[in-house]
C-alpha atoms as a printed R data frame, in Angstrom:
   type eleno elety resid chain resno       x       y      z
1  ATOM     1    CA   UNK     A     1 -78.018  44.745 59.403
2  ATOM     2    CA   UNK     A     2 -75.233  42.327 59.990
3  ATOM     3    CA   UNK     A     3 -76.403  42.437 64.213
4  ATOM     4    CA   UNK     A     4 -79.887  41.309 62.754
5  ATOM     5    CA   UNK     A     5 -77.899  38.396 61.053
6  ATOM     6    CA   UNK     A     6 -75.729  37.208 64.382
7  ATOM     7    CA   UNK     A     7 -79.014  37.395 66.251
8  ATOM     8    CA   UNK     A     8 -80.666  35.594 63.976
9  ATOM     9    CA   UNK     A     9 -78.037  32.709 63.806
10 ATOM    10    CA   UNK     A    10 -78.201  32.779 67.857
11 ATOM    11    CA   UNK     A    11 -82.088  32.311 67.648
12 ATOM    12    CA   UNK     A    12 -81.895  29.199 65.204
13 ATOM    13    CA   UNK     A    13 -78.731  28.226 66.810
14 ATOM    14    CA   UNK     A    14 -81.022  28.113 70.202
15 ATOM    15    CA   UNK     A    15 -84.052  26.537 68.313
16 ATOM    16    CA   UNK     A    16 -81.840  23.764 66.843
17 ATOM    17    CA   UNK     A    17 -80.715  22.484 70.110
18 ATOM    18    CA   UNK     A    18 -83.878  22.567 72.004
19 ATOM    19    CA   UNK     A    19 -85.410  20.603 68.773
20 ATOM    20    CA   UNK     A    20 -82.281  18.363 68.652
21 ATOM    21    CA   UNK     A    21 -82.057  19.058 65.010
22 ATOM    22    CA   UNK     A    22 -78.657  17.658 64.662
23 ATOM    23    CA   UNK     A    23 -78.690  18.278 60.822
24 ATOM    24    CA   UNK     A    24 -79.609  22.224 61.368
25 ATOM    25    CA   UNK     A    25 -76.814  22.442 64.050
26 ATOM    26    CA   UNK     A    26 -73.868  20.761 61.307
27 ATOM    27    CA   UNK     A    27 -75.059  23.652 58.982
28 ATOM    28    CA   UNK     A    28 -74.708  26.531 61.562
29 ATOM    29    CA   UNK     A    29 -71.487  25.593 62.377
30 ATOM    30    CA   UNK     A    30 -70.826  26.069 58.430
31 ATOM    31    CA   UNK     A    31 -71.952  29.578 58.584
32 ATOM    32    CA   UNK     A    32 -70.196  31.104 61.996
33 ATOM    33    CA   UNK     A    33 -71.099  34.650 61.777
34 ATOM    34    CA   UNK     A    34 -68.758  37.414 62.878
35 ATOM    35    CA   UNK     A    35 -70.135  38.334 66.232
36 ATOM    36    CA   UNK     A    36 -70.023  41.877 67.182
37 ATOM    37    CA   UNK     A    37 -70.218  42.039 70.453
38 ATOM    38    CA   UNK     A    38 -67.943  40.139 73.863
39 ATOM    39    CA   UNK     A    39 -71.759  39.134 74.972
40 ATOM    40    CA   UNK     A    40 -72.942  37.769 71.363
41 ATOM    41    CA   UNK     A    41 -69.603  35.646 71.873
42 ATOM    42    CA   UNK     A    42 -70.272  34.215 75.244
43 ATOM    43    CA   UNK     A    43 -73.499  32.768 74.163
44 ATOM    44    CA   UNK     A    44 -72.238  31.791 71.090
45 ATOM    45    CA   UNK     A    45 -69.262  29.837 72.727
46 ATOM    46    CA   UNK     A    46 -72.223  28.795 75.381
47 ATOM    47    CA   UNK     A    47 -74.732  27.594 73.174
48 ATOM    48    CA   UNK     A    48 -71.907  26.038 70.695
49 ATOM    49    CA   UNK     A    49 -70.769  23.587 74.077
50 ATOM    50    CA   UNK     A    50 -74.511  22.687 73.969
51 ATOM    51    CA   UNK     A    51 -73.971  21.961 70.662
52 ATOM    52    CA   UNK     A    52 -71.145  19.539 71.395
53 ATOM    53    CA   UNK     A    53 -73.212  17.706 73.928
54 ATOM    54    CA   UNK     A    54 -76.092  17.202 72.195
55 ATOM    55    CA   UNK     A    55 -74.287  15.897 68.985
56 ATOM    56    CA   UNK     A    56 -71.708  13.494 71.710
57 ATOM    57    CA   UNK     A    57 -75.593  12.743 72.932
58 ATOM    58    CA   UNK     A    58 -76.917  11.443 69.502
59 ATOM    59    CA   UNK     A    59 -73.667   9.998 68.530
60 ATOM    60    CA   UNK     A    60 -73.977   7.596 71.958
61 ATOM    61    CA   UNK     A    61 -77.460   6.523 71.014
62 ATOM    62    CA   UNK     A    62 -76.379   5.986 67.328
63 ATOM    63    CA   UNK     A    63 -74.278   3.678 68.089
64 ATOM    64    CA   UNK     A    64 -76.157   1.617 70.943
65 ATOM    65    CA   UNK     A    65 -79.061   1.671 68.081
66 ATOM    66    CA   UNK     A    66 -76.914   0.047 65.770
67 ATOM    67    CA   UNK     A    67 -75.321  -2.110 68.242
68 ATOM    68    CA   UNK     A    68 -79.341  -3.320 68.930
69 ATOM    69    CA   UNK     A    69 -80.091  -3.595 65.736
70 ATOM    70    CA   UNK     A    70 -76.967  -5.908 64.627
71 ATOM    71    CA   UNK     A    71 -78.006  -8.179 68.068
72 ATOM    72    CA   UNK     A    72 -81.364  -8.358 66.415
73 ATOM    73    CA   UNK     A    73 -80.192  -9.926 62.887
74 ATOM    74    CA   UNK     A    74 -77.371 -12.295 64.854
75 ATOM    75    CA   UNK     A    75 -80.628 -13.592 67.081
76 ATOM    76    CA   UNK     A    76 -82.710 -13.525 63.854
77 ATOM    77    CA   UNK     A    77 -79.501 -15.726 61.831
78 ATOM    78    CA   UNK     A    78 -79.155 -18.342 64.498
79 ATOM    79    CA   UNK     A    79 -82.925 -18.882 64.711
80 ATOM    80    CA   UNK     A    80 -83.024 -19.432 60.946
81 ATOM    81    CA   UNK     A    81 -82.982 -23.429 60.284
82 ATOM    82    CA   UNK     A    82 -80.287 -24.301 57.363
83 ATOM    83    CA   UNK     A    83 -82.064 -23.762 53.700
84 ATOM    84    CA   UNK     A    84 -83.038 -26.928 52.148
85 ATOM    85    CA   UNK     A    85 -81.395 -27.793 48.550
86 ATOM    86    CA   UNK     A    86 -82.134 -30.416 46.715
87 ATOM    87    CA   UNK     A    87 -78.680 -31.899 47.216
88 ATOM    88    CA   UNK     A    88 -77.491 -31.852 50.425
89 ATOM    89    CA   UNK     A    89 -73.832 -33.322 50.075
90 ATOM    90    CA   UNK     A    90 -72.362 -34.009 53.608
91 ATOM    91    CA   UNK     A    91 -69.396 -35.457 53.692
């Protein structure tokens, strides 16, 4: 029963990466099963440095998102004329 488990964590573990499902990959790495086998352990350790890649992947575009995104509402601030008020004190 418990190989039916490992290869069942090595099949989503497989499925999460080709999907990119970043979220699915966090939780597998929560719930490391004990492998039985040298082989079950060299994919794991393979598919786990695919793991790492495609998480240093997201993280990359995350952040060059975000860096876009505050760009955006900088342009969007200096492009916005001063709001009128009824008193306008300048001294």
């Amino acid at each position: 029963m418990h190989g039916k488990r490992v290869a069942m964590w090595l099949s989503k573990l497989k499925a999460a990466i080709i999907l990119e499902e970043v979220d699915t990959l966090s939780s597998l790495l929560d719930e490391i099963p004990k492998f039985e086998s040298l082989e079950q352990m060299e994919e794991a350790a393979f598919l786990l440095a695919q793991s790492i890649t495609l998480i240093e992947h997201h993280k990359i575009k995350t952040a060059q998102t975000l860096q876009q995104l505050k760009n955006t509402i900088d342009f969007l601030k200096s492009t916005q004329s001063e709001p009128s008020s009824s008193i306008n004190l300048k001294f």
